[in-house]
C-alpha positions in Angstrom: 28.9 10.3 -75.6 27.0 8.3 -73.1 26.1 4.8 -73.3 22.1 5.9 -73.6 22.8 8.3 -76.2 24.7 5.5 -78.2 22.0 3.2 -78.1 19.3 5.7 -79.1 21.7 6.6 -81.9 22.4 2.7 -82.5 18.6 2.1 -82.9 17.6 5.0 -84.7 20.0 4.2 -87.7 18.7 0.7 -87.7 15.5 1.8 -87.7 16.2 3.9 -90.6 18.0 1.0 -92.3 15.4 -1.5 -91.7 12.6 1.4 -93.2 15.0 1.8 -96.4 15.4 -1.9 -97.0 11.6 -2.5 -97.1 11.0 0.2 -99.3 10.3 -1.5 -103.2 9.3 -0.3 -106.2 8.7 3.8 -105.6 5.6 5.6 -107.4 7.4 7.0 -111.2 5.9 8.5 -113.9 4.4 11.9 -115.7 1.2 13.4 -116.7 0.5 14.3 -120.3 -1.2 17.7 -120.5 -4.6 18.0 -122.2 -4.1 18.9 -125.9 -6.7 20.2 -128.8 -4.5 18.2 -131.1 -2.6 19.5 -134.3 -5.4 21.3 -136.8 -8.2 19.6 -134.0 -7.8 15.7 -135.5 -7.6 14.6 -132.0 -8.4 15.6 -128.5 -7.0 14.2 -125.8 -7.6 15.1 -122.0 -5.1 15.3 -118.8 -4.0 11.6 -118.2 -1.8 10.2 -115.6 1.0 7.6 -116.8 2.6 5.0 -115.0 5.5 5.1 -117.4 5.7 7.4 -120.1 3.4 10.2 -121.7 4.1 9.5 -125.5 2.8 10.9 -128.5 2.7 9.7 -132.1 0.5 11.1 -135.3 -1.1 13.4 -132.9 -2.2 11.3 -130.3 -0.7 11.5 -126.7 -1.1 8.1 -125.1 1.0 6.4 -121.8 3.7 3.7 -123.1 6.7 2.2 -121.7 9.3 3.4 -124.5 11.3 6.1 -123.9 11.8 6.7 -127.6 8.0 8.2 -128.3 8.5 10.3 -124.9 6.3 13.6 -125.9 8.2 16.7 -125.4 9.3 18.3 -122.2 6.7 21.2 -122.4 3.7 18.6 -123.4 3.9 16.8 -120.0 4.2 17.6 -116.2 5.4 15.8 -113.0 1.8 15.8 -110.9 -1.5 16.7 -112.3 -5.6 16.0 -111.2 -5.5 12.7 -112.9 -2.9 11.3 -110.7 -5.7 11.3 -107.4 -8.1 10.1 -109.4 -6.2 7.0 -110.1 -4.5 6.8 -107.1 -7.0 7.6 -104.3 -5.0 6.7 -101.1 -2.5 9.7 -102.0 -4.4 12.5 -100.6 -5.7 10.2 -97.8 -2.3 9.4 -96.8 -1.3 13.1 -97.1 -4.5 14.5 -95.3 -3.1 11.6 -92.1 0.6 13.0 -92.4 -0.7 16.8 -92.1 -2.7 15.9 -89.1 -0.3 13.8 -87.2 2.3 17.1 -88.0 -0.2 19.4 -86.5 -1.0 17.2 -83.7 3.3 16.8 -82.7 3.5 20.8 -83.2 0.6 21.5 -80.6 1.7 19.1 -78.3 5.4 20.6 -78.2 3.6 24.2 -77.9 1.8 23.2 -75.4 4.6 21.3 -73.4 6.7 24.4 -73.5 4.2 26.1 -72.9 4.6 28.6 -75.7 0.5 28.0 -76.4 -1.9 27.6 -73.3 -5.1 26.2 -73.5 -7.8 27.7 -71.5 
């Protein structure tokens, strides 16, 4: 292994280290599905939940107890709600598509695999 190769190597893993070790608190939680309600008492609509998607008497609601976690099949990972209440996501994703595009034309282009006219 050269000497430039080990430095490239050298930085790229503290680069890597220095990204993990600024990383916080990471995005968490689950989306309770949108429910008629048992004999239509209640209806409640698609919500995104920071914590928990609970449910009690009929009512699903977000808390921070594990112990009134709804069932498995009465929530889901991802759901509409979550862009609504967290706007920069699809912004962020829309940027990260881009700059992916952009990287995979310019290699095309370089190796001239794609020629622009």
């Amino acid at each position: 292994m050269t000497v430039t190769t080990y430095k490239m190597l050298t930085l790229s893993i503290s680069v890597l280290v220095g990204l993990f070790l600024l990383v916080g608190d990471v995005e968490g939680g689950e989306c309770c599905k949108a429910h008629d309600g048992i004999f239509t008492i209640a209806t409640n609509k698609e919500m995104w939940c920071s914590d928990y998607c609970c449910f009690k008497l009929s009512n699903y609601y977000c808390c921070d107890d594990i112990s009134f976690q709804a069932d498995s099949w009465d929530r889901e990972e991802i759901c509409g709600d979550y862009f609504s209440q967290n706007v920069w996501a699809p912004i962020l994703i829309s940027i990260a598509c881009l700059a992916s595009l952009i990287v995979i034309m310019n290699k095309m282009v370089r190796a001239n695999v794609y020629e622009i006219n």
